[in-house]
N, C-alpha and C positions, 0 to 999 in steps of 0.2 A: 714305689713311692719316692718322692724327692722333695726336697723344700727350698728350692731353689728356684729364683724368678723363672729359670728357663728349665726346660728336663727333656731330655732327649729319651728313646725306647723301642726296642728294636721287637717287634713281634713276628718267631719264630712259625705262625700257621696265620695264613690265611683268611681271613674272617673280618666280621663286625665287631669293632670294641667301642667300649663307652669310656671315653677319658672326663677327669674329675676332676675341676680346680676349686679348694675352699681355701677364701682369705679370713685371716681373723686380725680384726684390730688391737690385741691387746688386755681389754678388758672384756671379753666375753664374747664379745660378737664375733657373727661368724656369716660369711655369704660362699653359695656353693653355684659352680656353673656346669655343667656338662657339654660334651663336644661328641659328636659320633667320627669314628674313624674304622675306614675302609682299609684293614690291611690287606695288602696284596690286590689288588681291585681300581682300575681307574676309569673315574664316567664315560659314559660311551660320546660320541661324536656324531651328533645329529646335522644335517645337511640340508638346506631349503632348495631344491630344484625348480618347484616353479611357485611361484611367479621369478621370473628371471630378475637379475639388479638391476637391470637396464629397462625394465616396464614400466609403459604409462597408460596410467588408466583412463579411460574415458569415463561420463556417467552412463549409468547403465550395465555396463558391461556385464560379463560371467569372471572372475576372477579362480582359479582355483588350486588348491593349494597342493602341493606333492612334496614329499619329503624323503627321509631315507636315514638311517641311523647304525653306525658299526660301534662293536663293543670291543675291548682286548681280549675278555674273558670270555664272552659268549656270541662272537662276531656278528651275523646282521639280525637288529633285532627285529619283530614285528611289525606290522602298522596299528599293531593295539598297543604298540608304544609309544608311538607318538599322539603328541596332544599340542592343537595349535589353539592362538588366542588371534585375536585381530581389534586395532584400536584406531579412531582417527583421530591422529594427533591434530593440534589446533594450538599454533601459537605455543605458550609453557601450562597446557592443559589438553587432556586428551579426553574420549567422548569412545564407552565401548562398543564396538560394533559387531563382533563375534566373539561369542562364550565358548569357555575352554570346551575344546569340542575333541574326542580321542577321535583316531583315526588315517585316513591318508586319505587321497583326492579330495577332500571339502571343498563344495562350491561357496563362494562368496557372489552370493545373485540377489540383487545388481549391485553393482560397485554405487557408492555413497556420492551425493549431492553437496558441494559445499553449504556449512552450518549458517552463510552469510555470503554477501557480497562484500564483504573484506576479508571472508575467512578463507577466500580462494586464494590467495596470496599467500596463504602459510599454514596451511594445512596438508596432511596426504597420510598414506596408512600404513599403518608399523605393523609387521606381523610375528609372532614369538611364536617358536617352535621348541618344547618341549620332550625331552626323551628319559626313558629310566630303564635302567636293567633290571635282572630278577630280584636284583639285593632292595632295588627301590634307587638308590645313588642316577641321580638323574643329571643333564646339562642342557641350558637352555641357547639357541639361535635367535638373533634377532635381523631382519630387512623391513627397511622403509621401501615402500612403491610412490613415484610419484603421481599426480593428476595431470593430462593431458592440459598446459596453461593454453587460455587462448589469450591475446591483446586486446581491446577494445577500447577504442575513440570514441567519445561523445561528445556530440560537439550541436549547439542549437543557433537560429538564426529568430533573434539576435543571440548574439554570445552573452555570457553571464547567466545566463536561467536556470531553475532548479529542477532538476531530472530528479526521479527516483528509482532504484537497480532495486528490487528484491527487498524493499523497503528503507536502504538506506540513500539520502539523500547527498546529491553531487553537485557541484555548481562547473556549468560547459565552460571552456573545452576542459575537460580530462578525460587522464587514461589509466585504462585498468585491468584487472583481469579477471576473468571467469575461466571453467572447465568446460572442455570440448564435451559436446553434447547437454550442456544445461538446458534447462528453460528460465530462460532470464525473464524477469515481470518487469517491464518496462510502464513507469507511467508520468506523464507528460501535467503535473496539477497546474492551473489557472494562478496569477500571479497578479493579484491587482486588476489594473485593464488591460494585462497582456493575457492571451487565453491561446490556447492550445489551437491549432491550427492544422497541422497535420504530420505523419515521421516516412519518411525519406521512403520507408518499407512500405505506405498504407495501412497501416494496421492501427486500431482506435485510439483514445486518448490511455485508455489503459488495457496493452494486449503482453503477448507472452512472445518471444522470438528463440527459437533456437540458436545455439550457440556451436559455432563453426570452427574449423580449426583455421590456423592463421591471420591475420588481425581483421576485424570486424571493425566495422566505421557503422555508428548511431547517429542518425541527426533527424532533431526535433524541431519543427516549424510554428513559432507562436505570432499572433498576428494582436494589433492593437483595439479593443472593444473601440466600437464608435457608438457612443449608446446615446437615445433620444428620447432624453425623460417623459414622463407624462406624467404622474402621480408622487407626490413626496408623503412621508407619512403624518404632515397637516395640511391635506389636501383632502377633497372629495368632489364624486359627479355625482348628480342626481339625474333621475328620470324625467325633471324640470328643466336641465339645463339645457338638452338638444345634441346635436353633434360639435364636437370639441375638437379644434387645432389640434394636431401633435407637432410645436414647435421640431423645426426643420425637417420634417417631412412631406413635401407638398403635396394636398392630396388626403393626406392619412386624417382622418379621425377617427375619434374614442368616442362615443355614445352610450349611455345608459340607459337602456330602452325599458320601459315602460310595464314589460313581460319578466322584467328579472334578468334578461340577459347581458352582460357587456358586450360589446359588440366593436372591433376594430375593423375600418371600412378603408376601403382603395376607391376614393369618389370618382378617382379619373376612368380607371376602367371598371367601374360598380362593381370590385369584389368584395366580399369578405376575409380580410386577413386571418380574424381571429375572435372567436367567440365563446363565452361560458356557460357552462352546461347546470343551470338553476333547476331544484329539486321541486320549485314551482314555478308556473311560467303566469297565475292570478294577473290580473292588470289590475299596478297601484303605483303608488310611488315609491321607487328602489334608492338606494344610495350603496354609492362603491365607496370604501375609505382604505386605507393601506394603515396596518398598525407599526409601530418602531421594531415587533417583534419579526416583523416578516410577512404577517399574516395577511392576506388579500381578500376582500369579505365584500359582498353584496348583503343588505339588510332591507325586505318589508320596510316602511317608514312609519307606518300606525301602528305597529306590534313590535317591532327589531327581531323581527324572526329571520333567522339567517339563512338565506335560500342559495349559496355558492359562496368556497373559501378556498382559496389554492391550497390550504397544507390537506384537504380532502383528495385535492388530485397528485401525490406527492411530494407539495412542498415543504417545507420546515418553516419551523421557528427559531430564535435566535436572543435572546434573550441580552445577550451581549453587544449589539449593535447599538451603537449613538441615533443611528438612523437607517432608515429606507428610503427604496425609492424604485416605482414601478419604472420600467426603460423597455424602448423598442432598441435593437441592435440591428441595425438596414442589411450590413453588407452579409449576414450568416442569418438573415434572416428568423431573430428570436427575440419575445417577448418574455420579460424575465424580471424575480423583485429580486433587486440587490442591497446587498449591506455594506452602510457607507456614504460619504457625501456625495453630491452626485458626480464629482469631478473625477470619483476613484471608485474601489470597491475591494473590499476583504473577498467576495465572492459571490456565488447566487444562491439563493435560498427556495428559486420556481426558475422556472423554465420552459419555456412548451415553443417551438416550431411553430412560426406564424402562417407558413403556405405558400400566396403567392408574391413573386417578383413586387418588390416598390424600391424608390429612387429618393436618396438623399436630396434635400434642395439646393444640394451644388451640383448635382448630378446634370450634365447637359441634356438629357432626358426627361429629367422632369418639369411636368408641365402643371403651371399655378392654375386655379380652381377661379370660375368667375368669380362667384361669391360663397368666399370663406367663411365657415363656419364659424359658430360664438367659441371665443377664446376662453379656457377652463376658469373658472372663478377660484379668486381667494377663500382662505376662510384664516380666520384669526386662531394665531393657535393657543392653545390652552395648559394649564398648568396641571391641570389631571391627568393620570399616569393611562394608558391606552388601553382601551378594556381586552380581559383576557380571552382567548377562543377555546371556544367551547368544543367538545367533540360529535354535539348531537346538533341535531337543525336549529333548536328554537336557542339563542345565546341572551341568556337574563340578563347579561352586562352591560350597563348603558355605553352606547360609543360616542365620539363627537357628536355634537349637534349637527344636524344637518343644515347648510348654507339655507338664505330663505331664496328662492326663484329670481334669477336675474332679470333685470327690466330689458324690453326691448334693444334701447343700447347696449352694446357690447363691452363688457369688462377687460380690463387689462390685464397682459398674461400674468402669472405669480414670480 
């Protein structure tokens, strides 16, 4: 016993003691701490073999772990002495990857995928190795392993555009890094009227590329929408109207036939571009109108029973859009409603593959039509909010009025 801040003690056998510090303040109080002590016994000396300090991981890999442990008192101990842990560090936080597991050889299958496409830049894996002799009196080893860094360039034409790596977003040129053997999720989103055009590899607007060692160069090719409106969304065709202009595409008209169908026509060489699949084809009077939401709808005219609406074939609605606007795209040939004025576009809301080859009208190819079809009729628009789409055929919701029949002379385009 001593009462002394410090106390020295020399214990004559060997053994486990339990040393005892109580303070008391004075008036009564009292706090006790305990300390174990090892006489004559010192922790043993645990050793990491493999993974080596100099390994780099790839993904995927088999990592696996060997160790080795001498004591003073009881020299090499088991491998039921050792007990390893494994963590991937990440930046000033780590993320556990293997539980304390007894033993030696542990496989680590497969080595871990960075948390992030920023988290490859400072992450990689700490592994602890634990050892205890018989008494329990244990020492811990610690090695970090690093990830195989690769470099990567991203770089699009035009420069400036918004890439996405593994969901986070990058604006071109930069550079960065991933791990040798990732799969990187490369995707290329549409930007206004710049649209995704195609990436250096081939591979779609959103595919997946492996990741190689040594620096990797990405390049993404976005090209300028040329779009050639036809429908705004206070606009509409009737079954009355006939075939209709598609300002700047010579040749092209829009027709609302009479069966329910739309119909997009190549008068030069009588094809059909593009036509819609009505769930009745009755002969009456139809009317096509575009709602602000997106919506694209053919409607019966003596019932408004709605017999074809693009968000049945895919498309959406949008609820946030100022405006629409039905558009042919000549040169990627696509018929598509977009949201936005028709100068720009937040993006597409329908889309369909119109088929075959047509020619802008500056196109030295294209050849003007003797007589041009009637040019799409106004209609006045309305202060009533655009009726909502319904999910079944018949939609109770009144839509615009339909325009009355144009006179023989031709209207002026809107």
């Amino acid at each position: 016993d001593s009462t002394s801040s410090t106390a020295t003690f020399t214990f004559e056998t060997a053994g486990i003691y339990t040393g005892k510090l109580t303070v008391k303040d004075g008036n009564g109080g009292t706090s006790t701490e305990k300390v174990r002590i090892d006489a004559g016994n010192v922790p043993p000396v645990p050793q990491i073999t493999m993974p080596m300090e100099d390994t780099l991981f790839s993904v995927g890999d088999v990592l696996t772990l060997v160790g080795s442990a001498t004591d003073e008192q009881e020299g090499n101990l088991p491998d039921s002495a050792l007990e390893w842990y494994v963590d991937k560090h990440h930046g000033d936080h780590d993320h556990p990857y293997l539980a304390w597991t007894s033993g030696n050889n542990i496989s680590i299958d497969p080595a871990p995928i960075p948390e992030d496409f920023m988290a490859a830049t400072n992450s990689f894996l700490r592994i602890y190795l634990k050892v205890a002799d018989s008494t329990g009196l244990s020492a811990t080893v610690v090695r970090d392993i690093q990830p195989n860094k690769v470099t990567m360039d991203f770089t699009s034409e035009p420069s400036g555009m918004t890439l996405i790596l593994d969901g986070f977003e990058i604006t071109t040129p930069y550079t960065g890094v991933s791990w040798d053997k990732h799969t990187l999720k490369l995707e290329a989103p549409n930007q206004g009227l710049m649209v995704f055009g195609s990436w250096a590899d081939g591979g779609g607007q959103v595919h997946d590329i492996p990741v190689g060692t040594g620096t990797s160069s990405v390049h993404a090719i976005f090209r300028e929408l040329q779009l050639n409106p036809i429908l705004t969304n206070g606009d509409e065709i009737t079954s009355d109207d006939g075939p209709v202009n598609i300002e700047g595409l010579d040749g092209i008209t829009i027709e609302q036939l009479s069966t329910g169908k739309l119909v997009i026509m190549d008068t030069i060489g009588a094809n059909t571009i593009w036509e819609s699949n009505p769930i009745s084809e009755d002969e009456a009077v139809y009317r096509t109108y575009l709602q602000r939401d997106g919506n694209f709808i053919t409607k019966r005219v003596t019932d408004d029973f709605v017999v074809w609406k693009s968000q049945d074939e895919g498309g959406e609605v949008d609820g946030s859009c100022g405006s629409t606007y039905l558009a042919i795209e000549a040169a990627a040939q696509i018929l598509g409603v977009y949201c936005g004025p028709e100068d720009s576009t937040s993006g597409s809301l329908w889309t369909t593959e119109t088929g075959p080859v047509f020619a802008p009208s500056n196109s030295p190819t294209s050849v003007p039509t003797s007589s041009p079809p009637t040019p799409l009729p106004s209609r006045t628009p309305t202060t009533a909010a655009d009726p909502t789409p319904t999910t079944d055929g018949a939609d109770s919701t009144s839509a615009p009025a339909p325009m009355e029949p144009t006179a023989s002379s031709p209207t002026s385009d809107p």
